[in-house]
N, C-alpha and C positions, 0 to 999 in steps of 0.2 A: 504494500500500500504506500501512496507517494504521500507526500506531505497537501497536495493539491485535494489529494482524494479523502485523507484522515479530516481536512477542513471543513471539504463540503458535505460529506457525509454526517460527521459529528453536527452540522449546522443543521443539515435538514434534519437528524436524529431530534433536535430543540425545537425545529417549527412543527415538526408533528406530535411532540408534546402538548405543545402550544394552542394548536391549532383541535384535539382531540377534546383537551382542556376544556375548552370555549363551547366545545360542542354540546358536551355534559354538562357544563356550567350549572342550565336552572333546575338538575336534578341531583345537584351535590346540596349535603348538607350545610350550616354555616360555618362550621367547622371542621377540619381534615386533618388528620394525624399526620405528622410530619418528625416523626422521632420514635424510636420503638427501644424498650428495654431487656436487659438479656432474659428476662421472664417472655422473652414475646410480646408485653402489651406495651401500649402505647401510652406513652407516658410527655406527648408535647405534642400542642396541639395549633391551629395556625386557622387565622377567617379563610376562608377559600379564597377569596381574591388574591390572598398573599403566596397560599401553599400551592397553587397550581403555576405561578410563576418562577418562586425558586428552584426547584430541578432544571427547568431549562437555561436559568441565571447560571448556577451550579456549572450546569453543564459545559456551556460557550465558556463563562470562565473558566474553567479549569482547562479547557482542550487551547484556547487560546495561551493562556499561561504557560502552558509544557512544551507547545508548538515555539516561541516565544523564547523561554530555555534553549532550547536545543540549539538554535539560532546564535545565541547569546555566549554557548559554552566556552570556553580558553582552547585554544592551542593546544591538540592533545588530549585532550577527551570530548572534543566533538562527537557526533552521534552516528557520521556517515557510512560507517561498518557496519550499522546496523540500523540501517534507517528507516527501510519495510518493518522491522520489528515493533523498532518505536513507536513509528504511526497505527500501527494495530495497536499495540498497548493505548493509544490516546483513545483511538476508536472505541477501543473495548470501556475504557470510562465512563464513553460518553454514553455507552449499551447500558452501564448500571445504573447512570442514572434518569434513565428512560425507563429504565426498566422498576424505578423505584416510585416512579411517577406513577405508572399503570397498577400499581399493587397503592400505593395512596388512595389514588381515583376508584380501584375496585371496594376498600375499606371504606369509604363516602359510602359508593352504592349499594355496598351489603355487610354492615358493620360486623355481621357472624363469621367474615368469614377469618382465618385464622393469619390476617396478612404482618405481622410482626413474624412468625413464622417465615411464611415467605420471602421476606424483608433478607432475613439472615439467612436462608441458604441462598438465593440469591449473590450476597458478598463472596460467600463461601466458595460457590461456584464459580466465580469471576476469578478470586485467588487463586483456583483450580487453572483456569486458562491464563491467568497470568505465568503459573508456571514452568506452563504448556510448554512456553516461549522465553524464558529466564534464561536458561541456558544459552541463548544468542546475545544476551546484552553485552554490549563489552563495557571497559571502563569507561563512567561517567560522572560526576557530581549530581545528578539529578533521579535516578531512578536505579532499581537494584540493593545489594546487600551495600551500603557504602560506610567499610570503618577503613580505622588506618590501614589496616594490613592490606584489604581488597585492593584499596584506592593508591599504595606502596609495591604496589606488584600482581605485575599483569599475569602472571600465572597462578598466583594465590586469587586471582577476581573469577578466573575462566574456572578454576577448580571446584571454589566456593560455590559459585552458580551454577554449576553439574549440580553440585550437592541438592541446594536450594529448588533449582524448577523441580526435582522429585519430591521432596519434601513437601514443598506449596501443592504439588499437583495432588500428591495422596491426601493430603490434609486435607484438603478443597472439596473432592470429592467423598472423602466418607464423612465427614464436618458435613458438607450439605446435604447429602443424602440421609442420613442421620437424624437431622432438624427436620428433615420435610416428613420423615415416617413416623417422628415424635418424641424423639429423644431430645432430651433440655438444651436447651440452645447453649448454653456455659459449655457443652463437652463439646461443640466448635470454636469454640473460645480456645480453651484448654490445646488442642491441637494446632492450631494456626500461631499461638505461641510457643510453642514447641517448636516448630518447622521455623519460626521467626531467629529466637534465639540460639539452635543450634548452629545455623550458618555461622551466626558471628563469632561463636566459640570456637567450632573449628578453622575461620579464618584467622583467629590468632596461633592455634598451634599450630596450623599449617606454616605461617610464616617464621613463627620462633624455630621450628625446624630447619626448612630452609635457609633460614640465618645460622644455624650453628652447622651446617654441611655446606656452608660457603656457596650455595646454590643462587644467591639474590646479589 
């Protein structure tokens, strides 16, 4: 995906928000949940005129902002090794939070249904394809595992993120699968912190190694 296509795409991802929005409008209630707790409920709540507009806010923001990064990077961790990657990763952003919109708008229109639920494997499953595709990032300041050691050594970054897209990908998927069939939303919690913090542990002693074998 090129950086022309992750824009327009992610943009029309926001005007058919928008636009879906508008539609439903006089059959939302005054209020829409717009926050959801690891218990699955919802627990923040937004006048509709406000909460059908932030997702797509959300969205443009954030896909403009990272698109914007990449652009902006130094010398040397530019993004252009991996630049289909990247632009998926934004794309896929702009997927959740499209997708966080339509589980909103479902909860207006049928408050029973279990969309806190939803909510969270939904994430769970995005962390899943994000890393689908981890393993292609190369070093950057903006996205990926980024401590000193990663960001100190380009073989300690490639390694880490083997590690990492497996880790995110299992976690993702039985995390969300998991939630959807009814198990407590905390034990995707529980894994996606796991899969978080073991990268950066072994990207320290992957490097303290290679530091003492003269390898760096």
């Amino acid at each position: 995906m090129t950086r022309r296509q992750a824009a327009l795409w992610s943009t029309l991802l926001a005007v058919g928000m928008l636009v879906l929005s508008a539609a439903l409008y006089p059959w939302l209630p005054d209020q829409l949940p717009i926050h959801w707790g690891l218990d699955g409920h919802a627990d923040g709540w937004a006048p509709k005129a406000v909460a059908i507009v932030l997702g797509p806010a959300f969205s443009l923001g954030l896909t403009w902002l990272l698109l914007w990064l990449a652009a902006a990077s130094p010398r040397g961790y530019r993004m252009e090794a991996f630049a289909e990657t990247f632009h998926y990763i934004v794309f896929l952003m702009a997927g959740l939070f499209a997708y966080i919109q339509m589980v909103t708008l479902a909860a207006g229109l049928a408050p029973q249904l279990p969309s806190g639920r939803f909510v969270i494997t939904g994430v769970l499953l995005l962390l899943a394809a994000l890393g689908n595709v981890l393993g292609k990032v190369r070093r950057n300041y903006w996205i990926g595992v980024r401590t000193p050691w990663t960001l100190g050594s380009e073989r300690v970054w490639d390694q880490t993120h083997r590690l990492a897209a497996r880790l995110f990908t299992a976690a993702g998927v039985l995390g969300g699968l998991a939630t959807l069939v009814g198990c407590h939303p905390a034990f995707g919690l529980v894994l996606i912190l796991g899969a978080s913090f073991w990268p950066v542990a072994y990207s320290y002693q992957l490097y303290r190694d290679l530091e003492k074998r003269g390898e760096l």
